[in-house]
FIDONU-570267 format. One record per residue (C-alpha): residue in one letter; residue number from 1; y, z, x. Coordinates in Angstrom, 1 decimal, always signed. Layout:
rec code=A | pos=NUM | Y=Y | Z=Z | X=X
...
% end
This chain:
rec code=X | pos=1 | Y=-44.8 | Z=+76.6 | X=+195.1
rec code=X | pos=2 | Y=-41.6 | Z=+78.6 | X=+195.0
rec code=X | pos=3 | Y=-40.4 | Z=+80.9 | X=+192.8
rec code=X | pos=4 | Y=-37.2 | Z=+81.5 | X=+191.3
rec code=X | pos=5 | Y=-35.4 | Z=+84.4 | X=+190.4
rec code=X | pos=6 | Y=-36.6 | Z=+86.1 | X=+187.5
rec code=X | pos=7 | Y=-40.4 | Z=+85.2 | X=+186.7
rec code=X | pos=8 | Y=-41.8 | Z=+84.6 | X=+190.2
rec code=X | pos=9 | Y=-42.9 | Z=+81.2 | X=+188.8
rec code=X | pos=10 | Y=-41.3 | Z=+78.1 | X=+189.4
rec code=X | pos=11 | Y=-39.9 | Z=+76.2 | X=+186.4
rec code=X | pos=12 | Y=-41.1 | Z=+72.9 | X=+185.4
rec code=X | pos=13 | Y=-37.5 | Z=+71.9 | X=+183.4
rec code=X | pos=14 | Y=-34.8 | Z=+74.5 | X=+183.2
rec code=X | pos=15 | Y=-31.5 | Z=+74.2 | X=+181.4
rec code=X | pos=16 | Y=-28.7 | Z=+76.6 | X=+181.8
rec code=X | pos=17 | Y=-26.6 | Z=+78.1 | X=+178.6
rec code=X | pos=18 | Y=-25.7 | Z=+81.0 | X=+177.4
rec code=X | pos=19 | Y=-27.7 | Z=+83.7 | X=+175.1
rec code=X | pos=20 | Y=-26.3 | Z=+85.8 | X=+172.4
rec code=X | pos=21 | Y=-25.5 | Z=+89.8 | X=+173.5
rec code=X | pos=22 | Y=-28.5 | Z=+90.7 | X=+170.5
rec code=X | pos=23 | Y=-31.1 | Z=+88.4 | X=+172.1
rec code=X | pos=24 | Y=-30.6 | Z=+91.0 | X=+175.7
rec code=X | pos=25 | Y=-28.9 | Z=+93.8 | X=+174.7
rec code=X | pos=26 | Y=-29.4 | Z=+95.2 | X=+171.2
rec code=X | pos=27 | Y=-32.5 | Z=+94.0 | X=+171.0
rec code=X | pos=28 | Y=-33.5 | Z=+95.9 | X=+174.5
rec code=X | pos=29 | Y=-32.5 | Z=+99.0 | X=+173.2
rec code=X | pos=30 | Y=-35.4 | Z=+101.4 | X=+174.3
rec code=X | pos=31 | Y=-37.9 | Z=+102.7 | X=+171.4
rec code=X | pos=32 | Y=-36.6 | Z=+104.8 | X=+168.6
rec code=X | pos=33 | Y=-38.0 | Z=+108.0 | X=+168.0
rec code=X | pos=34 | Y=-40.3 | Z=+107.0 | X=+165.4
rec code=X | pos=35 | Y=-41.5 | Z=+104.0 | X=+167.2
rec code=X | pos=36 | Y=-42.3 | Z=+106.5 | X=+170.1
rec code=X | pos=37 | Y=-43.5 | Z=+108.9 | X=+167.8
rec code=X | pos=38 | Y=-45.6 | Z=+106.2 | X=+165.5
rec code=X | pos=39 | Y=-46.5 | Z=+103.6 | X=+168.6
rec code=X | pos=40 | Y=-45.2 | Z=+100.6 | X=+167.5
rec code=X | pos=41 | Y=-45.5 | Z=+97.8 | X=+169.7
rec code=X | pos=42 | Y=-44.3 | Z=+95.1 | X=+167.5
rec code=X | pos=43 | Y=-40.5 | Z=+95.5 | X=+168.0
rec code=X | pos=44 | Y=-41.3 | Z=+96.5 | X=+171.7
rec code=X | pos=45 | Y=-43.2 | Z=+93.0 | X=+171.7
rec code=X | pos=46 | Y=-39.5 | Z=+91.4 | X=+170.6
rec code=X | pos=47 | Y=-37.3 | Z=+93.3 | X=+172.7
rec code=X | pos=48 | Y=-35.8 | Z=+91.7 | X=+176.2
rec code=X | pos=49 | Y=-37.6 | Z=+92.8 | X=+179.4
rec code=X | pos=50 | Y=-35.7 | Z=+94.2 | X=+181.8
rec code=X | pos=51 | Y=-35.9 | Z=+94.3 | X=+185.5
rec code=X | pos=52 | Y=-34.2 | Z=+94.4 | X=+188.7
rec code=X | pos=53 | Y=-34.3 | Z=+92.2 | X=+191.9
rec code=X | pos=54 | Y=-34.2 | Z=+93.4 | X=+195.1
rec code=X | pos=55 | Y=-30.5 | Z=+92.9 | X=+195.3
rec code=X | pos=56 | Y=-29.8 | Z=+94.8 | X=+192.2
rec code=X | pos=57 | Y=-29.6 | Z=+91.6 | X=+190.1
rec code=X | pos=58 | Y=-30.6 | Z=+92.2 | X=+185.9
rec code=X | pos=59 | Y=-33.3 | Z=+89.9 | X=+185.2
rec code=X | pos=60 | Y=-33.4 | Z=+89.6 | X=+181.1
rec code=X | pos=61 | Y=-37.0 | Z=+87.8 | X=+180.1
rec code=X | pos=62 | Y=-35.9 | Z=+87.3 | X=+175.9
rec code=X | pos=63 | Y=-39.0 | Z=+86.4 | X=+174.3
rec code=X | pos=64 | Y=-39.1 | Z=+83.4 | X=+172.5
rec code=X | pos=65 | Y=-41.9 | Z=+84.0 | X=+169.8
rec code=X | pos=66 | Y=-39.9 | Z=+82.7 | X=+166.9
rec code=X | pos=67 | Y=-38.7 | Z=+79.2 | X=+168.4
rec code=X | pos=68 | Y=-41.7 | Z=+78.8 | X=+171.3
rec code=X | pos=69 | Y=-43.6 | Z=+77.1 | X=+168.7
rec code=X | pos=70 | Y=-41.5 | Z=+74.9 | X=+167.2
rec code=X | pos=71 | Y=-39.7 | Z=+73.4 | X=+170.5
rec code=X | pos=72 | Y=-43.2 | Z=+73.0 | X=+172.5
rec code=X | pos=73 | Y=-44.3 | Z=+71.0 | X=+169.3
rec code=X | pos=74 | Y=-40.9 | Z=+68.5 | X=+169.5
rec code=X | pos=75 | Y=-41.5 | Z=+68.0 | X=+172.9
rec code=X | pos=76 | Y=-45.3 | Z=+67.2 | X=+172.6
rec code=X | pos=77 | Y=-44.7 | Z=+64.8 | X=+169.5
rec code=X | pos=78 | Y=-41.9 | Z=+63.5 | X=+171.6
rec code=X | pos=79 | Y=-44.4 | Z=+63.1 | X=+175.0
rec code=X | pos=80 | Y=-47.5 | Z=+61.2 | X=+172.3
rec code=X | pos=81 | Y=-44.8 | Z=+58.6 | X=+171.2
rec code=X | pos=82 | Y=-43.8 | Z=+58.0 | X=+174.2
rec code=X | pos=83 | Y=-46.5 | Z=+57.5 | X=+176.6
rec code=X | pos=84 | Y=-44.2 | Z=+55.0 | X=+179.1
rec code=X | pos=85 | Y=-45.7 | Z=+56.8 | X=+182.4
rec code=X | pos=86 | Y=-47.7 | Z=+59.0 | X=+184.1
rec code=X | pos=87 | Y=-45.1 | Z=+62.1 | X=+183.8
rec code=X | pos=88 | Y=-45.1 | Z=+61.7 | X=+180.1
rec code=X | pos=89 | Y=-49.3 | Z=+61.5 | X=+179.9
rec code=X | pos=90 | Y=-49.7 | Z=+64.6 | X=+181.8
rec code=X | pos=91 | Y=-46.7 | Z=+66.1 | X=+180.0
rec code=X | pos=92 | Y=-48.5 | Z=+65.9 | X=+176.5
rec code=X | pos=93 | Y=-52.1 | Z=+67.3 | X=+178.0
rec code=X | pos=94 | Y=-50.4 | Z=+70.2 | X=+179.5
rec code=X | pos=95 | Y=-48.7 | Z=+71.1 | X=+176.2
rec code=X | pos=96 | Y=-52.0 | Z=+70.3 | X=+174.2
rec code=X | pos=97 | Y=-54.2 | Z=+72.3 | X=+176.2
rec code=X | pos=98 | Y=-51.6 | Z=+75.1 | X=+176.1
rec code=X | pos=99 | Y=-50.6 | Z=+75.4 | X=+179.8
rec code=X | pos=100 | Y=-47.0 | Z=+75.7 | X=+179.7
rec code=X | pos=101 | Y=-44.8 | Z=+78.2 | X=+178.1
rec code=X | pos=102 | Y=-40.4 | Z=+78.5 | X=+177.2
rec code=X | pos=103 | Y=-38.9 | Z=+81.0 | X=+179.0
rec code=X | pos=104 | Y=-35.3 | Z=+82.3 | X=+178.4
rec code=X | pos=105 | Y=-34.4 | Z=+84.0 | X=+181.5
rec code=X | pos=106 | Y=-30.8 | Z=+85.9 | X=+182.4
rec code=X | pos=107 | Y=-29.7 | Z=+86.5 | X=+185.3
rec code=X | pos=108 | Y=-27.1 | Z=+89.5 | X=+185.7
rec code=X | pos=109 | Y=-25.7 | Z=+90.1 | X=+189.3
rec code=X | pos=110 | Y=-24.8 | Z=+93.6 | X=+190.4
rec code=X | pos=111 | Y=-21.0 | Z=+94.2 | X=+188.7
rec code=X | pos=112 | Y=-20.9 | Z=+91.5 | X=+187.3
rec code=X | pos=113 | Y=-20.3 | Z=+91.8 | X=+182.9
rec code=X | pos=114 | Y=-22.3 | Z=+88.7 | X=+181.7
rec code=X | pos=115 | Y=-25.7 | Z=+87.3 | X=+182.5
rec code=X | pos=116 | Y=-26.6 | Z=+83.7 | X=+183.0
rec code=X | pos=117 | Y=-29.3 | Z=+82.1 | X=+181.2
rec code=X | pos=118 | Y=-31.6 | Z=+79.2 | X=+181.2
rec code=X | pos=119 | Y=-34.4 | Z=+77.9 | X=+178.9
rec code=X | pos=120 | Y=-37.1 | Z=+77.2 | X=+181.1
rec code=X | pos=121 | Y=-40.7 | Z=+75.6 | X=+180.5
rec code=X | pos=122 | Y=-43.1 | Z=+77.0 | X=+183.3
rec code=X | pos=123 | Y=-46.9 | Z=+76.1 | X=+183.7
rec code=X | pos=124 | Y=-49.0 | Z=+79.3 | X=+182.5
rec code=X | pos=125 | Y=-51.0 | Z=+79.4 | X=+186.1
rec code=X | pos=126 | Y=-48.4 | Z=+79.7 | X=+188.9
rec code=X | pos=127 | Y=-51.0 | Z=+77.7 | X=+191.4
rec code=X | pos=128 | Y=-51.4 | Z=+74.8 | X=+189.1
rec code=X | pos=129 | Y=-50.5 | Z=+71.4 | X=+190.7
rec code=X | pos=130 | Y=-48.0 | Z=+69.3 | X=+188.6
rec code=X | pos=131 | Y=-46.3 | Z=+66.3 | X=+189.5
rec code=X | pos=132 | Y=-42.7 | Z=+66.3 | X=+189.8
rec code=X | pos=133 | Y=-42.9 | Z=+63.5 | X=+187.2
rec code=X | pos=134 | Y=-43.5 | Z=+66.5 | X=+184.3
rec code=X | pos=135 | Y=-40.0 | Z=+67.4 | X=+184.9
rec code=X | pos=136 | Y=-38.6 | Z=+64.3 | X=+184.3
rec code=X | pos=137 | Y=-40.5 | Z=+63.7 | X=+181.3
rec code=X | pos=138 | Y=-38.8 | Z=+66.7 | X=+180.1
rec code=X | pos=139 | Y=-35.4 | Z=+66.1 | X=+181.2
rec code=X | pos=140 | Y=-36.0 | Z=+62.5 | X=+179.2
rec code=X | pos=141 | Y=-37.4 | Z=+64.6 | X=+175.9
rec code=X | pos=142 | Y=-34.0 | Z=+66.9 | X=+176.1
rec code=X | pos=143 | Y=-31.6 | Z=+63.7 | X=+176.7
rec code=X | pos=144 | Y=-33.2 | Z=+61.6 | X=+173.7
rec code=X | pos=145 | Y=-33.4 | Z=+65.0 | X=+171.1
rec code=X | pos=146 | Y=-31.5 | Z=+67.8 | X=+172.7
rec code=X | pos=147 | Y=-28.8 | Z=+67.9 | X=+170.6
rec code=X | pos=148 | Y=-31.1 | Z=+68.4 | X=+167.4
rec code=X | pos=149 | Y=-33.4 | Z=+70.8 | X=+169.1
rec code=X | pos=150 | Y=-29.9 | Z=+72.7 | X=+169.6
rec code=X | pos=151 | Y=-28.5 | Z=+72.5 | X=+166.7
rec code=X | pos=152 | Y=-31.5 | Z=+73.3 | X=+164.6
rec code=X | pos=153 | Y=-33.0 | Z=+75.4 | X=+167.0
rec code=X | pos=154 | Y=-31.4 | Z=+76.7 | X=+169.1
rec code=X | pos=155 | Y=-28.2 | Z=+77.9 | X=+168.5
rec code=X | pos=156 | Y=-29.3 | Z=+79.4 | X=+165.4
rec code=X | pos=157 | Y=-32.1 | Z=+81.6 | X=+167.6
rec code=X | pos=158 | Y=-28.9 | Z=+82.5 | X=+170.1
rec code=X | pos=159 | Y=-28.7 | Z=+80.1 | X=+172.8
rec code=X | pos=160 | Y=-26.3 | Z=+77.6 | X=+173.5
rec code=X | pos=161 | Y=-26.9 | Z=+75.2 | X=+176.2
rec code=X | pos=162 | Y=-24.0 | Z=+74.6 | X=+178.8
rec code=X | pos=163 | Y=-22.1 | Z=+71.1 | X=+177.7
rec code=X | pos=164 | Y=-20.8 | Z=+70.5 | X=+180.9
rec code=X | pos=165 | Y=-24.1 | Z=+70.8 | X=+183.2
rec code=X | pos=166 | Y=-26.3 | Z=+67.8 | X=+184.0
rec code=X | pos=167 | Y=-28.8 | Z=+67.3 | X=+180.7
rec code=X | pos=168 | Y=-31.5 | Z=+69.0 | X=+182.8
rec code=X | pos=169 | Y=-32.8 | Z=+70.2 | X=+185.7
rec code=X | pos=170 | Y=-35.9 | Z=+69.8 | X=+187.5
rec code=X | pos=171 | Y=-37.0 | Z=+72.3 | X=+190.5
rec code=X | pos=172 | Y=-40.1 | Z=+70.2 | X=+191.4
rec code=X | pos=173 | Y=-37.7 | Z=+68.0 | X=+194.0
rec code=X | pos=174 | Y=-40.3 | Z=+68.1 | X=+196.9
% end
């Protein structure tokens, strides 16, 4: 399996947008003295991790505890009603049994100002087998509700979906 940039795991679905400058930047602000001083780990646990790649590219993982929840459940109601094909079937087990996560991943290239981003479902074990199929099931959920799960969803959480990119995009072309 391939990886791309940023996780070292190979998305399922990916689409590209942009994210809010809190969801990366204020909210990766290192600890505060009393959080340091205390130990808190719960805002820790909500701040953006950030590393670099070996060609000096920010990679910004924004963790997606407050909307992970609600778009995995739309897109598994979405893959039960809809049960057309194989892609679909195994779509719905893997989000039942928990498999899969949402990522929101930036990437920031060396002097550059602005990071990219894109919302990405990934399979929880990077060696797990799954048929390209998945992806398309996906891409079909985000045509048919996308603009809801945006508008309800997303935008209010910070991130906005590109309007002039293909509806989705699937990495498993193999």
């Amino acid at each position: 399996m391939n990886s791309s940039p940023g996780s070292g795991i190979e998305p399922i679905w990916s689409v590209p947008g942009s994210a809010a400058d809190h969801l990366y930047r204020a909210a990766s602000a290192k600890a505060s003295f009393w959080e340091t001083i205390i130990g808190s780990s719960l805002r820790a646990k909500r701040r953006a991790r950030i590393s670099a790649l070996p060609d000096g590219t920010h990679c910004f993982d924004v963790p997606l505890f407050d909307v992970e929840p609600e778009i995995l459940g739309r897109a598994l109601a979405f893959m039960n009603s809809n049960r057309r094909a194989a892609g679909y079937l195994e779509a719905a087990a893997l989000l039942g049994g928990r498999s899969l996560r949402l990522k929101l991943i930036g990437l920031q290239p060396r002097g550059q100002s602005r990071a990219t981003f894109s919302l990405r479902i990934e399979p929880e074990d990077p060696d797990l087998s799954i048929d390209p199929a998945v992806g398309e099931a996906f891409g079909s959920w985000f045509e048919a509700e996308g603009s809801r799960v945006t508008r309800e969803t997303l935008i209010p959480f910070g991130f906005t979906p590109d309007s002039g990119e293909p509806a989705f995009r699937s990495f498993h072309d193999r």
